[in-house]
C-alpha angles and dihedrals in degrees: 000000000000109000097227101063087046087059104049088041076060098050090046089057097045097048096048108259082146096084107222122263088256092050131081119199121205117265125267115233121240121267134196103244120181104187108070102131115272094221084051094051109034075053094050102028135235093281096055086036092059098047085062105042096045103019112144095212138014123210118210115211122170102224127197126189100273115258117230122267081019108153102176118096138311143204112194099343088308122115111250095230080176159305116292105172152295097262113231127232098261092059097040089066093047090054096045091046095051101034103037106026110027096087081189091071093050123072106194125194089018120107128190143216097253144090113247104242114200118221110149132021120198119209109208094191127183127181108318088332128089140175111196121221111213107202121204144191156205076020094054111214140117128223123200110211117205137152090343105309118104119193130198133222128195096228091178090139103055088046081130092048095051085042088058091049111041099042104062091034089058089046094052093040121130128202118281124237129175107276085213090063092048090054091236129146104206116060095254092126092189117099117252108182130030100264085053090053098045094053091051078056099061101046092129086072141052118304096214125030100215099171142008117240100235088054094056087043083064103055124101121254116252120225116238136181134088087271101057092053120124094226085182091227 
């Protein structure tokens, strides 16, 4: 891996280019890029291909293996352990750069003698389309996760890259919630506003009070059984 993109990867972290888990940053616009790695993108495909190289937003959530009897959320069969961030556009390009067009950080057609630990998965999503990125480490590799398909590649070489990633994304993570119960159309899952935060709150009881109790004590009962049906003859 060249120094000198390892050292501005490291600059853009230090400064801030990851936004933090309450902020939003505006979406890049897509942009034609000729230069994602053939061997990446004949493996993924040119759909997941294109997610990445022209995706709008990136979400950051820190991911575990799944213990067993776990019933929180998952992302791609991995537990969501939290939120770590919505990548800015800065930092995009760097990880593109590094993970997808720099054929020195890749070693293809070489194994080695690890299991692959989860610790970040990265969303490219555009439009209503996505392709998740699973980080690991020690056993540096990255897997791309699509329709149902997930490849592996052997990222010995940019250790310090994904070091660099993973380590302050896991420090500034947040706990994750169900953007649905939050009522929020892009995947963030952390409560931003004090609604948000009153009904996490309250997760012990119902979500939607659909009706009050008095109002259903004064409803009529409705009779059941095969006997009591209007058959309309």
């Amino acid at each position: 891996m060249k120094r000198l993109n390892f050292q501005l990867l490291l600059c853009a972290l230090t400064l801030g280019f990851a936004s933090s888990a309450l902020a939003q940053t505006q979406p890049s616009a897509p942009k034609e890029n000729n230069i994602f790695l053939e061997e990446i993108s004949s493996a993924i495909g040119p759909s997941a291909t294109t997610n990445i190289t022209d995706s709008e937003q990136i979400f950051c959530y820190q991911v575990t293996n799944k213990p067993e009897n776990y019933t929180g959320y998952t992302l791609n069969g991995m537990a969501i352990v939290g939120f770590c961030g919505v990548i800015n556009n800065e930092l995009q390009d760097m990880i593109k750069s590094e993970l997808f067009m720099n054929p020195d950080n890749i070693l293809f057609d070489v194994t080695e003698d690890c299991v692959i630990q989860p610790q970040i998965m990265l969303r490219f999503v555009r439009g209503v389309d996505f392709t998740d990125v699973l980080l690991s480490s020690p056993c540096y590799a990255f897997a791309i996760f699509y329709g149902g398909k997930v490849n592996a590649f052997n990222a010995k070489p940019a250790a310090p890259v994904i070091k660099a990633l993973v380590d302050p994304f896991i420090k500034g993570k947040v706990d994750f919630a169900s953007p649905a119960l939050l009522n929020q159309l892009l995947p963030i899952g952390i409560a931003q506003t004090p609604e948000q935060k009153e009904l996490l709150n309250k997760k012990n009881g119902p979500i939607r009070n659909w009706a009050k109790d008095d109002e259903s004590s004064t409803k009529p009962t409705k009779k059941s059984g095969w006997n009591n049906l209007n058959l309309k003859m």
